[in-house]
N, CA, C, O and CB atoms as a CASP TS submission, in Angstrom:
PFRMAT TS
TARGET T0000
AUTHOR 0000-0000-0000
METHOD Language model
MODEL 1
PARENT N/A
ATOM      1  N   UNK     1     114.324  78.890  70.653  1.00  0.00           N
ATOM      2  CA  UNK     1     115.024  79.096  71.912  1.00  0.00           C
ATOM      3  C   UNK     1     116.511  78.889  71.662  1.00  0.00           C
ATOM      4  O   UNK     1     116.910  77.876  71.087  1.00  0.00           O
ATOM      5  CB  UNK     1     114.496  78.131  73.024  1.00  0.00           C
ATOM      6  N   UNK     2     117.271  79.772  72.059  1.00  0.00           N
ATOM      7  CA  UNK     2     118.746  79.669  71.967  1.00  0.00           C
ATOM      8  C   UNK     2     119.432  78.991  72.742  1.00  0.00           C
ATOM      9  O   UNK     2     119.101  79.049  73.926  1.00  0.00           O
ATOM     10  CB  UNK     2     119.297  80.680  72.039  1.00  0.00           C
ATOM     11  N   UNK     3     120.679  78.068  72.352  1.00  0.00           N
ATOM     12  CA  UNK     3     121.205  77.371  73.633  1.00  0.00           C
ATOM     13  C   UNK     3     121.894  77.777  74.816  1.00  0.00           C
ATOM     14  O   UNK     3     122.357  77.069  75.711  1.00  0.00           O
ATOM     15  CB  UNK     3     121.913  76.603  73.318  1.00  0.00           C
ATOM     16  N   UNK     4     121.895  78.835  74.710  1.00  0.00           N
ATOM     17  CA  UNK     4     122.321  79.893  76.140  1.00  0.00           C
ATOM     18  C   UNK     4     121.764  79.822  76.762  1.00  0.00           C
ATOM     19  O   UNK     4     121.938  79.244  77.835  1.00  0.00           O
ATOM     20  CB  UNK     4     122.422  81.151  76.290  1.00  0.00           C
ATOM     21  N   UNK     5     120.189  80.745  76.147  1.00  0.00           N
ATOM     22  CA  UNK     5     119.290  81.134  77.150  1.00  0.00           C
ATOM     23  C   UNK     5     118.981  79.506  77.968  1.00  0.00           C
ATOM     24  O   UNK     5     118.906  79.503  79.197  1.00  0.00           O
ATOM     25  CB  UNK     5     117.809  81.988  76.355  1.00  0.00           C
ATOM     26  N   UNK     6     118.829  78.275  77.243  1.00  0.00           N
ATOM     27  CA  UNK     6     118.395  77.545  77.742  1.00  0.00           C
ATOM     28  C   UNK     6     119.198  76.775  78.751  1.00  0.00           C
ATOM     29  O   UNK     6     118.738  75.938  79.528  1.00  0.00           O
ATOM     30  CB  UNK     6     117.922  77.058  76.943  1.00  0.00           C
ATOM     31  N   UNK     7     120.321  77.116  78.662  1.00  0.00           N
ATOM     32  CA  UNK     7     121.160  76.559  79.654  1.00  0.00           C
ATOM     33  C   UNK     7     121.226  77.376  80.628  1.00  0.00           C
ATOM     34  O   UNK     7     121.677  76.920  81.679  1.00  0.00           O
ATOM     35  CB  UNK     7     122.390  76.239  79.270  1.00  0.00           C
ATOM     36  N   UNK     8     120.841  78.697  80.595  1.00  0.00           N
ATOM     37  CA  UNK     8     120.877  79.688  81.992  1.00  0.00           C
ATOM     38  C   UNK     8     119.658  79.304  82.619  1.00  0.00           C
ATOM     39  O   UNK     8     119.614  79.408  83.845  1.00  0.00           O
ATOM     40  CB  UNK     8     120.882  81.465  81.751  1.00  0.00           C
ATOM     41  N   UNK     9     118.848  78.960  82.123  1.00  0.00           N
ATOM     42  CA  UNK     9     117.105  78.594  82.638  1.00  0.00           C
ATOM     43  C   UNK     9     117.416  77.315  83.093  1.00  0.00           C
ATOM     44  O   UNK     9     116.770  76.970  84.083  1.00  0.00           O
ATOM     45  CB  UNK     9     115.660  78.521  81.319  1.00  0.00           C
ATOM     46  N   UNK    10     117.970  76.764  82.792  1.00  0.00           N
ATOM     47  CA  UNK    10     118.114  75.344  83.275  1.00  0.00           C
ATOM     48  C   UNK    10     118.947  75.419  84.589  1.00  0.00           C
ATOM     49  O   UNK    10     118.719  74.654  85.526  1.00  0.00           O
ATOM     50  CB  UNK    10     118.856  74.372  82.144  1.00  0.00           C
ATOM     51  N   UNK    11     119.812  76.264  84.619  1.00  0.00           N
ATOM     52  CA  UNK    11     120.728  76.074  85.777  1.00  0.00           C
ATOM     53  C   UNK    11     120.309  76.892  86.959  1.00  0.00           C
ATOM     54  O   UNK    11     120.472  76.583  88.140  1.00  0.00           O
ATOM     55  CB  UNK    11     122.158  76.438  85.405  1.00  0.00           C
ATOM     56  N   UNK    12     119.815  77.846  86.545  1.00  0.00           N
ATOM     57  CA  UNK    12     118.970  78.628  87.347  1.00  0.00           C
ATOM     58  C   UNK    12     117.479  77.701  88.239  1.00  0.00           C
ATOM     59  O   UNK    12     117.259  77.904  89.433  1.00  0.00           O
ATOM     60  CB  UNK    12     118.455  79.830  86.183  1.00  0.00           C
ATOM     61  N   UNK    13     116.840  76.983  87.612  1.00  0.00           N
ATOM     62  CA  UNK    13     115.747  75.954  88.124  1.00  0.00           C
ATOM     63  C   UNK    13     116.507  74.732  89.156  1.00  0.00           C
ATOM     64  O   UNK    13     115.906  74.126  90.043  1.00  0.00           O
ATOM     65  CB  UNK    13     114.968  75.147  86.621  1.00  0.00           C
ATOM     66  N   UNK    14     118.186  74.517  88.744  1.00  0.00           N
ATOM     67  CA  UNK    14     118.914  73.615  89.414  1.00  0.00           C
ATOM     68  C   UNK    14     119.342  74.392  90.443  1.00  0.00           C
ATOM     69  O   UNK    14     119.929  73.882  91.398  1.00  0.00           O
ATOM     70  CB  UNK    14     119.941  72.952  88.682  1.00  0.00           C
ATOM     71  N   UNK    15     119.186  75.233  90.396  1.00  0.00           N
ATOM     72  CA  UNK    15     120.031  76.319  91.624  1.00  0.00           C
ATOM     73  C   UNK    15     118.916  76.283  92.409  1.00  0.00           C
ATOM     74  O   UNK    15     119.436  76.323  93.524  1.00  0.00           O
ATOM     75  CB  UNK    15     120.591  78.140  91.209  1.00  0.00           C
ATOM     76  N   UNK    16     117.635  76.231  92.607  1.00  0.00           N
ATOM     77  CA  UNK    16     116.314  76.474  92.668  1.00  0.00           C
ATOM     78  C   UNK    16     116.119  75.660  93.833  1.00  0.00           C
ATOM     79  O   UNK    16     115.898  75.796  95.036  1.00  0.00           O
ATOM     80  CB  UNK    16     115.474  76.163  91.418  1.00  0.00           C
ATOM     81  N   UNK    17     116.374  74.322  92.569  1.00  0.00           N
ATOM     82  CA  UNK    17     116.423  72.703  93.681  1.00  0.00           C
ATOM     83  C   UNK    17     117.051  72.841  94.958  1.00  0.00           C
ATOM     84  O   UNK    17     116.684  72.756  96.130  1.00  0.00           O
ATOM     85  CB  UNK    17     117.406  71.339  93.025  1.00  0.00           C
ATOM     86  N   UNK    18     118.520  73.171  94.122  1.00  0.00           N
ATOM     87  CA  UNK    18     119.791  73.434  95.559  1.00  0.00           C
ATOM     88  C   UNK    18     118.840  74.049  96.851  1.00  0.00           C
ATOM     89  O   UNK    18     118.731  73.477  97.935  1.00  0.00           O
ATOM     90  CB  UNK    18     121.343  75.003  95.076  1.00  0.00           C
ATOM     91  N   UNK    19     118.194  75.313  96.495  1.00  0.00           N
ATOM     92  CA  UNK    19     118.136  76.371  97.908  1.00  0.00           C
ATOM     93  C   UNK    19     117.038  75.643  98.545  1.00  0.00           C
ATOM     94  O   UNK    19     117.185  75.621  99.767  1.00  0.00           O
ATOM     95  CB  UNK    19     117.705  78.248  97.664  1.00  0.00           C
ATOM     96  N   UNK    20     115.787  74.926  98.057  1.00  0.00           N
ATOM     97  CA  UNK    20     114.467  73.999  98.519  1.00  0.00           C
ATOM     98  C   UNK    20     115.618  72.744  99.238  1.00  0.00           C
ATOM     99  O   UNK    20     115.182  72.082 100.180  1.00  0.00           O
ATOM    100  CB  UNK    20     113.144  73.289  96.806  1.00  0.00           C
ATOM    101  N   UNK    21     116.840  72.520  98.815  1.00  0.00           N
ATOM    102  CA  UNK    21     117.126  71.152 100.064  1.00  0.00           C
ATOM    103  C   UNK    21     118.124  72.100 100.630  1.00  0.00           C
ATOM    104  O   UNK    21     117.975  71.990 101.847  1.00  0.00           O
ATOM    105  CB  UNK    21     117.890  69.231  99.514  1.00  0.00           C
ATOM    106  N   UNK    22     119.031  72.945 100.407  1.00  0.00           N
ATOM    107  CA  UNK    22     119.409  73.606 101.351  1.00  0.00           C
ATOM    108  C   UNK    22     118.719  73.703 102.514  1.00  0.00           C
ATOM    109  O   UNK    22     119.227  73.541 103.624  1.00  0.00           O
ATOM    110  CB  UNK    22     119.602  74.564 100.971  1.00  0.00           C
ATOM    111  N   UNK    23     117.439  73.995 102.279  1.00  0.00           N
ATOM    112  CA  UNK    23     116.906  74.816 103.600  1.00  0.00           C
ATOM    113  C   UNK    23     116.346  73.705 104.376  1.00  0.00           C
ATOM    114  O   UNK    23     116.085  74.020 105.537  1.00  0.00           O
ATOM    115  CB  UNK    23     115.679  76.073 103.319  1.00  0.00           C
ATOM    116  N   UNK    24     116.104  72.558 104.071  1.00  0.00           N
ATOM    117  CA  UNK    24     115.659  71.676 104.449  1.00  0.00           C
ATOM    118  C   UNK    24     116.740  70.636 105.296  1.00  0.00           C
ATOM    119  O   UNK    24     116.394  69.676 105.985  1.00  0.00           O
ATOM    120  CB  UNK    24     115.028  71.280 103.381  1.00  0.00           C
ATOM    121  N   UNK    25     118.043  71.069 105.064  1.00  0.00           N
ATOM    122  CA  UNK    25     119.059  70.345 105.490  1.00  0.00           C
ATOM    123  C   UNK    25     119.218  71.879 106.831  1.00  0.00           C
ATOM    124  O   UNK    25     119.979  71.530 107.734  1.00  0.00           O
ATOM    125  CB  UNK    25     120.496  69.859 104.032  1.00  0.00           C
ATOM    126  N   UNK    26     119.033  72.370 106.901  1.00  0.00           N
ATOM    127  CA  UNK    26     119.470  73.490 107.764  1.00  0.00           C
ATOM    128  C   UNK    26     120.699  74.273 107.680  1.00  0.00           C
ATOM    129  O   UNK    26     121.152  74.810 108.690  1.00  0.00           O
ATOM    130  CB  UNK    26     119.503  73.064 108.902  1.00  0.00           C
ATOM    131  N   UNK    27     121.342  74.386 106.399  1.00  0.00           N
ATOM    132  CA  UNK    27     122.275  75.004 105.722  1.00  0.00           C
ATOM    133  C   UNK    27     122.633  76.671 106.447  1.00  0.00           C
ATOM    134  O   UNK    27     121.632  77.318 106.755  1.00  0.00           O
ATOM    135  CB  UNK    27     121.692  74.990 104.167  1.00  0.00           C
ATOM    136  N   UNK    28     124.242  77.434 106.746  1.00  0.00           N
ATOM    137  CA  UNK    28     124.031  78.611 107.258  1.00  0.00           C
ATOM    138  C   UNK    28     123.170  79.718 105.717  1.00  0.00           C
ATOM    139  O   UNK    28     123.619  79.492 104.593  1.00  0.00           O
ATOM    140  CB  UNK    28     125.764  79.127 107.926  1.00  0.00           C
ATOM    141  N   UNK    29     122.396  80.443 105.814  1.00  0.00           N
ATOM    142  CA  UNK    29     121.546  81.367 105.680  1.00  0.00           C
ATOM    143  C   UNK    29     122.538  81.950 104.774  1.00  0.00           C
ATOM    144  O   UNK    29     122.205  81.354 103.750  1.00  0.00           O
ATOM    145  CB  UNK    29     120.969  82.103 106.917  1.00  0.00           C
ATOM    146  N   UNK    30     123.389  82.593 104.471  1.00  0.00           N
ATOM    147  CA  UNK    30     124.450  83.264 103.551  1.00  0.00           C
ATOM    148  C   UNK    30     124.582  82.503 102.419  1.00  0.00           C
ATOM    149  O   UNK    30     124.702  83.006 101.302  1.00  0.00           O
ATOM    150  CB  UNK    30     125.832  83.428 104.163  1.00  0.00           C
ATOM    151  N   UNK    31     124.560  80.749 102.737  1.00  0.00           N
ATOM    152  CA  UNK    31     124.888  80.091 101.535  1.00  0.00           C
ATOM    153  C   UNK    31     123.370  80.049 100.531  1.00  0.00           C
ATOM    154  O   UNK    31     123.162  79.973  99.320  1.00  0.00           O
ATOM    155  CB  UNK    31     125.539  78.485 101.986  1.00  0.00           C
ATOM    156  N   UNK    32     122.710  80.120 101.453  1.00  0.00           N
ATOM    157  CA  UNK    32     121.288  79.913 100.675  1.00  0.00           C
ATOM    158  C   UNK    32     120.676  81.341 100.168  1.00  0.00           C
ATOM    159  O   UNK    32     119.706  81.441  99.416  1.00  0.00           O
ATOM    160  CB  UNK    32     120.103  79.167 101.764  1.00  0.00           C
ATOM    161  N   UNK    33     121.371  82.351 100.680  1.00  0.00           N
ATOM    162  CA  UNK    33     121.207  83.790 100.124  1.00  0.00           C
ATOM    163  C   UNK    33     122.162  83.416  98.756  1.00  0.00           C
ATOM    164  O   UNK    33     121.508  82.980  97.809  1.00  0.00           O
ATOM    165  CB  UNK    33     121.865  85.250 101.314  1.00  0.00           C
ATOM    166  N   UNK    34     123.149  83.496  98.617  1.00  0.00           N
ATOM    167  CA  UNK    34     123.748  83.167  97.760  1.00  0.00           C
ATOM    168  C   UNK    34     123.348  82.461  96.446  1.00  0.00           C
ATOM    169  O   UNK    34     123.652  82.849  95.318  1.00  0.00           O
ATOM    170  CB  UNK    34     124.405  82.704  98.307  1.00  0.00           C
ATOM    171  N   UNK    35     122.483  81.156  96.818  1.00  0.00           N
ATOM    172  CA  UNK    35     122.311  80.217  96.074  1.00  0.00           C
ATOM    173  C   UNK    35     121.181  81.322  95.227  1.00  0.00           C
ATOM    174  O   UNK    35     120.981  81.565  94.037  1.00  0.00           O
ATOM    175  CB  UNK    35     121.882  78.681  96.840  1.00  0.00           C
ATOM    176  N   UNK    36     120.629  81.787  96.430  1.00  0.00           N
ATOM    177  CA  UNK    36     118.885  82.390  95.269  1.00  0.00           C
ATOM    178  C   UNK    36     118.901  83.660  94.623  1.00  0.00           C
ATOM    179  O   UNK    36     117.978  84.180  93.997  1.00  0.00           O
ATOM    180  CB  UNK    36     117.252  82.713  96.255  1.00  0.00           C
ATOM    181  N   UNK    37     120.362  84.230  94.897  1.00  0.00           N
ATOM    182  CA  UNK    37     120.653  85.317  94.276  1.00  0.00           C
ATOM    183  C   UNK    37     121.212  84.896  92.929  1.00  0.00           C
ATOM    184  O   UNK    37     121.214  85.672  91.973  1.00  0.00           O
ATOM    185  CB  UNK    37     121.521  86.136  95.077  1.00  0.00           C
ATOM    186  N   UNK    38     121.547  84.022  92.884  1.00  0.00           N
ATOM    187  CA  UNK    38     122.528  83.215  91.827  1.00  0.00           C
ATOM    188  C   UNK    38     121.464  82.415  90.825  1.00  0.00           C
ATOM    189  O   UNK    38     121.784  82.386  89.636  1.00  0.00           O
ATOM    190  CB  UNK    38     123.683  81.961  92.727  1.00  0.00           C
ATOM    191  N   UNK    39     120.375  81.845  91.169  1.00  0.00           N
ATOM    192  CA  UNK    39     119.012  81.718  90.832  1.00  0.00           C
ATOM    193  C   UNK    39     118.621  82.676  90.125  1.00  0.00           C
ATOM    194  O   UNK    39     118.615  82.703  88.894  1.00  0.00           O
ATOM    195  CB  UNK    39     118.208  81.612  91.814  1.00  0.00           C
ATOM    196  N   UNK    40     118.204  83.684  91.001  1.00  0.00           N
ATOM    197  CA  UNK    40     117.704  84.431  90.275  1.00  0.00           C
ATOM    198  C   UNK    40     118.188  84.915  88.645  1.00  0.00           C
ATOM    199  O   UNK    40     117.563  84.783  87.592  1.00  0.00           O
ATOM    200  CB  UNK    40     117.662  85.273  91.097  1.00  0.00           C
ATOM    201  N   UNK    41     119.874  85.664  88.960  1.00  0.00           N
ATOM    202  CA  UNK    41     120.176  85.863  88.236  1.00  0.00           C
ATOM    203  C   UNK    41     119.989  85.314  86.795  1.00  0.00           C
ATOM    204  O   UNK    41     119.728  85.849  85.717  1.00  0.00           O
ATOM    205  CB  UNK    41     120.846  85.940  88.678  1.00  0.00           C
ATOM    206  N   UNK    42     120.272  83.781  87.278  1.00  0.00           N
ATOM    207  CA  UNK    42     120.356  82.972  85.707  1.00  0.00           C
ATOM    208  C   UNK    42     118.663  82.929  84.852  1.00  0.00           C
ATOM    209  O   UNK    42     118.237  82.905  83.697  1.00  0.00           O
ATOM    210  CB  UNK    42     120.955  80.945  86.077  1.00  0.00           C
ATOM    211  N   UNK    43     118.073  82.940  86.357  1.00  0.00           N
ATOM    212  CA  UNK    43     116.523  82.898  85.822  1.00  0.00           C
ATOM    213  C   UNK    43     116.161  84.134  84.674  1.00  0.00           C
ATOM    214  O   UNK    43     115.663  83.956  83.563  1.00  0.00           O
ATOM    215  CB  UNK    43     115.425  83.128  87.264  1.00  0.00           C
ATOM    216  N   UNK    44     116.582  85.487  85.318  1.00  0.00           N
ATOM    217  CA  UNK    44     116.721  86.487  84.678  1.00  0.00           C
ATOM    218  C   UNK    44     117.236  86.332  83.719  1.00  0.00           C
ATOM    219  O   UNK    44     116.461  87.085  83.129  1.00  0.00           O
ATOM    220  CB  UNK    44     117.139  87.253  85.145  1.00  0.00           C
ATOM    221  N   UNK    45     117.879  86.025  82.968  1.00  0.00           N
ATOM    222  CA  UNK    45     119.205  86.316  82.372  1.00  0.00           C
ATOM    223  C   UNK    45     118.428  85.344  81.354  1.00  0.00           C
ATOM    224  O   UNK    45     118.000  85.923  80.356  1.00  0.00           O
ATOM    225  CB  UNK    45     120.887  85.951  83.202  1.00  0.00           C
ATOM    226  N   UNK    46     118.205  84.132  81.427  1.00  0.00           N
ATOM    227  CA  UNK    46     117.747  83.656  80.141  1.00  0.00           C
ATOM    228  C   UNK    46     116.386  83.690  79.350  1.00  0.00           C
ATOM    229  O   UNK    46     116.187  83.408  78.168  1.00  0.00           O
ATOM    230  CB  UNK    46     117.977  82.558  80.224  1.00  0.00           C
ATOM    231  N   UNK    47     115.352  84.183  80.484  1.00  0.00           N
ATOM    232  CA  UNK    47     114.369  85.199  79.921  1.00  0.00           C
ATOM    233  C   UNK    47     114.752  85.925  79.238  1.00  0.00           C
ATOM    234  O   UNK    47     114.805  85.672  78.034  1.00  0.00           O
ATOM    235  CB  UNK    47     113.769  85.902  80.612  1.00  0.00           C
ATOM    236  N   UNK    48     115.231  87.297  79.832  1.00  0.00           N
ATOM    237  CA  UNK    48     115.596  88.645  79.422  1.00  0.00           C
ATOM    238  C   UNK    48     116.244  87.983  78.037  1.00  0.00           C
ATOM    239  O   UNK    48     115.989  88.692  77.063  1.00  0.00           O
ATOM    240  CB  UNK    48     116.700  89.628  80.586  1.00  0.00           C
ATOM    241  N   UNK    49     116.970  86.873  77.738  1.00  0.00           N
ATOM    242  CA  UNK    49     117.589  86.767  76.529  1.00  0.00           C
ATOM    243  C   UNK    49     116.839  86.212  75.251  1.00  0.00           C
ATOM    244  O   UNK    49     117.114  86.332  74.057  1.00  0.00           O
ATOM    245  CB  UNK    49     118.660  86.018  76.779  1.00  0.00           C
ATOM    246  N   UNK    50     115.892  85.622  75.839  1.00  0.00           N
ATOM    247  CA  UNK    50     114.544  85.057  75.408  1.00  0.00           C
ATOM    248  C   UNK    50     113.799  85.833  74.288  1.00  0.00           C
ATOM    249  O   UNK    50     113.492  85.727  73.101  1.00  0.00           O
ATOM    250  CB  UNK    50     113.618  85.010  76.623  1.00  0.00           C
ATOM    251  N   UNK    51     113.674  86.767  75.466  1.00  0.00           N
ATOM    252  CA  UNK    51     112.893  88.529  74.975  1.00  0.00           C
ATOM    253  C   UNK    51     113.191  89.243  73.495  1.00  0.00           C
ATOM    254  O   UNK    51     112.626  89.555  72.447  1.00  0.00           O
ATOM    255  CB  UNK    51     113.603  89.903  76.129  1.00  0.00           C
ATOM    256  N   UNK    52     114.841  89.284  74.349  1.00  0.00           N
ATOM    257  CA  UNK    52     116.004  90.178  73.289  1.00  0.00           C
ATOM    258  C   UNK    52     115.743  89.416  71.718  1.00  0.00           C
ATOM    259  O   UNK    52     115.241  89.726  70.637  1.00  0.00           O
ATOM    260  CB  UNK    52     118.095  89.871  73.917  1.00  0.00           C
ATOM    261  N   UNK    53     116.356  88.347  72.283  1.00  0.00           N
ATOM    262  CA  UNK    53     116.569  87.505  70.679  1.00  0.00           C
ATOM    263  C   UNK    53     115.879  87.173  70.005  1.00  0.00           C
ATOM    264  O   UNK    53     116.231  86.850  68.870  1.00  0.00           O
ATOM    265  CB  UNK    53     117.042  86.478  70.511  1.00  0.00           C
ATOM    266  N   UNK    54     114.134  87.084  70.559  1.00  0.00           N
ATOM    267  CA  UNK    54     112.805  86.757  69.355  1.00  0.00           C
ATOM    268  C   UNK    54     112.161  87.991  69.105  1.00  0.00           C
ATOM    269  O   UNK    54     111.216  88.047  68.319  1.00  0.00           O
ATOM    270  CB  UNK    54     111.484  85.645  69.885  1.00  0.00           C
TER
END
């Protein structure tokens, strides 16, 4: 595992956390769109790099 990918997977699962107490705090809806788009991405991103590089 590369230390990229693993730091995008990691931050992406922390972003994760964020949007589960976001929503629980009653946060406006844009920020928590935000958060899981931003999630996602990293989630993506260090798979997909996962993939690439083995």
């Amino acid at each position: 595992m590369t230390g990229l990918s693993t730091i995008l997977i990691v931050v992406g699962l922390f972003l994760a956390g964020g949007i589960y107490s976001f929503v629980k705090q009653e946060m406006p809806k844009s920020l928590i769109v935000l958060l899981s788009i931003g999630a996602a991405m990293c989630l993506v991103a260090g798979v997909m790099r996962l993939e690439v590089w083995n």
